[in-house]
N, C-alpha and C positions, 0 to 999 in steps of 0.2 A: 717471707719478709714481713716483719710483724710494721703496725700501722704507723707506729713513731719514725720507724727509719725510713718510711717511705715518703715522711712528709718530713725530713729533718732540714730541705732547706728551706723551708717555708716555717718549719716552729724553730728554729734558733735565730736567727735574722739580725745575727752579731756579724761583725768583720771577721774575729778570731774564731776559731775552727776548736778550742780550748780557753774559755773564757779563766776558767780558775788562773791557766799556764799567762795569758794574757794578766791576770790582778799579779800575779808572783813575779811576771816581768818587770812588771810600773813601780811595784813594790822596790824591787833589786836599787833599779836604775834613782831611785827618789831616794835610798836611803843608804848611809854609810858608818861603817865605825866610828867616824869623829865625831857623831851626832850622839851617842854616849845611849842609854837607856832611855831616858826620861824624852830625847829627840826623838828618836827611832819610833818613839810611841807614839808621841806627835805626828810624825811623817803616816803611820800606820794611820791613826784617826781621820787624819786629812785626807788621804786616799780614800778610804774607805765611806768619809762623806760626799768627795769627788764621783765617787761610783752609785753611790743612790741618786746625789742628783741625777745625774746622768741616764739612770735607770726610769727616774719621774719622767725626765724629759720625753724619752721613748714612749715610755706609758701613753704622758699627754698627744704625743702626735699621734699614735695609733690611732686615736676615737676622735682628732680634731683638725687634722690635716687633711687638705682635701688638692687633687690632683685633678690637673688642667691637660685636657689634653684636644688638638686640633682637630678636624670634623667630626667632632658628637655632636649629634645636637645636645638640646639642654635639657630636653627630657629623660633622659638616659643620664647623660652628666648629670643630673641632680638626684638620681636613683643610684648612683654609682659612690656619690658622695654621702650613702650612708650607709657606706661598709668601712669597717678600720682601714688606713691606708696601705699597708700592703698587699691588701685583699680587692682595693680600687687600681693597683697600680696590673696585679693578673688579670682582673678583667681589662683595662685597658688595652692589654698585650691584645686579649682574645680580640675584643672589637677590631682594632688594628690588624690581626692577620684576615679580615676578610678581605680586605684590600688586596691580599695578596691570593686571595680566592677569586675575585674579583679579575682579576690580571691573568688566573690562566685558565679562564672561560668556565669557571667551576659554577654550576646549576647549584636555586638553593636545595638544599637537604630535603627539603619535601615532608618537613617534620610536624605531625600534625598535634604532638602531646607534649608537654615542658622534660622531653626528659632524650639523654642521647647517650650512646656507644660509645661515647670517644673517651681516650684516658683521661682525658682532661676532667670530662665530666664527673666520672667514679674517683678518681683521686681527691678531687678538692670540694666535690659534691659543689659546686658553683658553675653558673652562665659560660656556655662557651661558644664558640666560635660559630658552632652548628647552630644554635638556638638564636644567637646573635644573627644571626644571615639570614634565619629562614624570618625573623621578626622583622628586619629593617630593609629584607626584596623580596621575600615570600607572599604566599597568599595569606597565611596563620600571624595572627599577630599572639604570641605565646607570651608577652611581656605586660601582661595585667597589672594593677596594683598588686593585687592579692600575689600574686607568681612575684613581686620584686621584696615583698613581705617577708616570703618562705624563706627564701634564700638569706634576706639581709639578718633577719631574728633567729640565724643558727650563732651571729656575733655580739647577739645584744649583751648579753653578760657575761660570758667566758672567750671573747677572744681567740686562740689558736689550742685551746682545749678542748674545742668541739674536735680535731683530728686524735687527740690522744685517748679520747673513748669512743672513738666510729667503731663497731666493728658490725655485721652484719645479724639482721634481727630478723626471724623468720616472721610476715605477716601476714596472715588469711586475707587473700583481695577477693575482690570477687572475678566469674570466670567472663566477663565483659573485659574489664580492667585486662585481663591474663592474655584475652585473645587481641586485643586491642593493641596492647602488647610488642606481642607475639610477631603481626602483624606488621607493625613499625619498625622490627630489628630486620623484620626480609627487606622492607623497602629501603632503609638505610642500607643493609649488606648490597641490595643490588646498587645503590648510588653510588657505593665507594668503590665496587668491583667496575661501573661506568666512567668513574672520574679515573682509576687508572690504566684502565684501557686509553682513554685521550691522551695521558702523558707519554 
């Protein structure tokens, strides 16, 4: 599955499933024979101005909208509010389902490095749940300036086209990094093989 379709409900973030089918709808239903050419054209213009604004507006709230949400504190909340907002409203979700980690005696993660296993993290390359848990009960606090930096400045200029050219980029670490690593995915594989044994 190539990387577009895999992130397609997070890069479209329309109502309609077929935007063009959606403008030919509006179109239909706004415009009629009795309106002669010269209306038709009008009705076409005015639509078509109706959808750019429409289109600014989206723009504007992506990078200026900011989401409130109940037990953050404000140091997080004010880290979270500089990410565009539908990238504030996923993490929100994450933060939110510790609570639900929380609830069925789930231990943190045990994560000593900003980086985790779970689909969530390799999918949207952002903060998850693992990293949020082990940062706000853990011993590691993983959530640096520098570490809320990385993450927020993959959106500073391009928005949800940082998903349309991920693809995977072979890089020489060194063999510290590798074992370190290495290392981290046993202690995670063993915590998730612990947390469902409990269930």
């Amino acid at each position: 599955m190539n990387n577009q379709r895999k992130h397609s409900p997070l890069l479209l973030q329309v109502t309609s499933t077929n935007s063009l089918e959606s403008y030919h709808s509006e179109l239909k239903r706004t415009t009629s024979s009795q309106h002669g050419l010269i209306g038709a054209c009008h009705k076409v213009v005015a639509l078509d101005q109706k959808k750019r604004t429409d289109s600014e507006y989206v723009a504007f709230e992506f990078r200026t909208k900011k989401i409130s949400v109940i037990g953050v504190n404000d140091e997080i909340l004010n880290e979270l509010h500089k990410f565009p907002f539908p990238i504030q409203r996923m993490l929100a979700d994450e933060i939110c389902a510790i609570e639900k980690r929380l609830e069925k005696g789930k231990a943190t993660p045990g994560l000593t490095l900003l980086y985790c296993n779970c689909s969530f993290y390799h999918r949207y390359l952002l903060l998850c749940r693992h990293v949020f848990h082990e940062h706000m009960y853990g011993e590691t606090k993983l959530l640096t300036v520098d570490s809320w930096a990385k993450f927020q400045w993959m959106f500073e200029e391009n928005g949800f086209e940082v998903y349309m050219h991920h693809e995977s980029v072979e890089v020489d670490i060194s063999e510290k990094i590798k074992a370190g690593r290495a290392a981290e995915n046993r202690r995670l594989a063993i915590n998730e093989l612990m947390e469902k044994t409990r269930c």
